[in-house]
N, C-alpha and C positions, 0 to 999 in steps of 0.2 A: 761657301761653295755648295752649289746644288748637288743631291743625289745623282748618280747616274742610274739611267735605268735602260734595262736590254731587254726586249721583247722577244721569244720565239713562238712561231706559232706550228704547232706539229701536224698532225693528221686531223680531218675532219668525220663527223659520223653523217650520215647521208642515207638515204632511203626514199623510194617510190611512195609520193605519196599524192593523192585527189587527183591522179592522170597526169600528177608532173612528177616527170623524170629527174631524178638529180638534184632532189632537196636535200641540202644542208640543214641538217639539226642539231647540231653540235659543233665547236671547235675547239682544240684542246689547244694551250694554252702554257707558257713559261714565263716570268717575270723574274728579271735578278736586277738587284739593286746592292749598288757600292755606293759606298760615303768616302768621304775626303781623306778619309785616313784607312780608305782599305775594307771595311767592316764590309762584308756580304751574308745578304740574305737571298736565297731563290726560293722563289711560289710556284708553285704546280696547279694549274687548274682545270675547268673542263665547261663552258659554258653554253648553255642552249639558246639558241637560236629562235624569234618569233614565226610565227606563220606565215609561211609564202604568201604574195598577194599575185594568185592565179593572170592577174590583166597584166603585168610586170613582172614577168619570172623569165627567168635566165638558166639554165642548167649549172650549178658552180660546182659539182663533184672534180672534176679533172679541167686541165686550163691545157689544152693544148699547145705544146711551144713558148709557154710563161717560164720565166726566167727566177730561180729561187727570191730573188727581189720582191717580182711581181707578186709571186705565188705568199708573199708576207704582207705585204702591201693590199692586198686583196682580203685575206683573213685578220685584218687589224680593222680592215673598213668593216666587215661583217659585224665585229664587237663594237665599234663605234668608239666615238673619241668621249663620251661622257663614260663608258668603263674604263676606259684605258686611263683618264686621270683618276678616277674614283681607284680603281686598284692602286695606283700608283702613288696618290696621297694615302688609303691604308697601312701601305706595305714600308714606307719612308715613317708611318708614325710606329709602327710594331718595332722596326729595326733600331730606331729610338730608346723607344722604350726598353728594349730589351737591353740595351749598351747602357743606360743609365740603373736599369737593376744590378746590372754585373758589378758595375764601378760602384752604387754603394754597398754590394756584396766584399769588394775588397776593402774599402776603407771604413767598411761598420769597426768599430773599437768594442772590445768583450765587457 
């Protein structure tokens, strides 16, 4: 059975920047992963954003009438779906790793 994995995405950082309004330069970021038997790990993170392209900008500080769905759905597309498995294959290998330390931490013999 796969990991599960639950995404939240919190507040964004944002600032006036080259005469556009309402850049996003930041989105912070939750990641919790269960395994089949229970085991959780949650990631806290906070990632920056690349440079507006001035011909294609959009204001994304506040979403008028979005729906907390949207308002997730929105800040997952900003990070893109090659961090979202990149984090995601990490975070499945760390929680691994750490459950196979533990258990030969118990069954090490003196």
């Amino acid at each position: 059975m796969a990991n599960e994995h639950e995404w939240n995405f919190g507040p964004v950082d944002g600032k006036n920047k080259d005469g556009l309004i309402g850049v996003v330069t930041a989105v912070h970021w939750q990641l919790v992963v269960t395994d089949e038997d229970e085991n959780t790990v949650r990631h806290i993170g906070v990632q920056t954003l690349g440079e507006p392209d001035p011909g294609n900008f959009e204001a994304r500080l506040q979403v008028p009438g979005a729906t907390p769905e949207e308002v997730q759905t929105q800040r997952r597309g900003w990070l893109g779906e090659d961090f979202i498995s990149q984090r995601e294959t990490a975070i499945d290998l760390a929680l691994a790793a750490q459950l196979e330390a533990e258990e030969a931490q118990v069954f090490r013999e003196p």
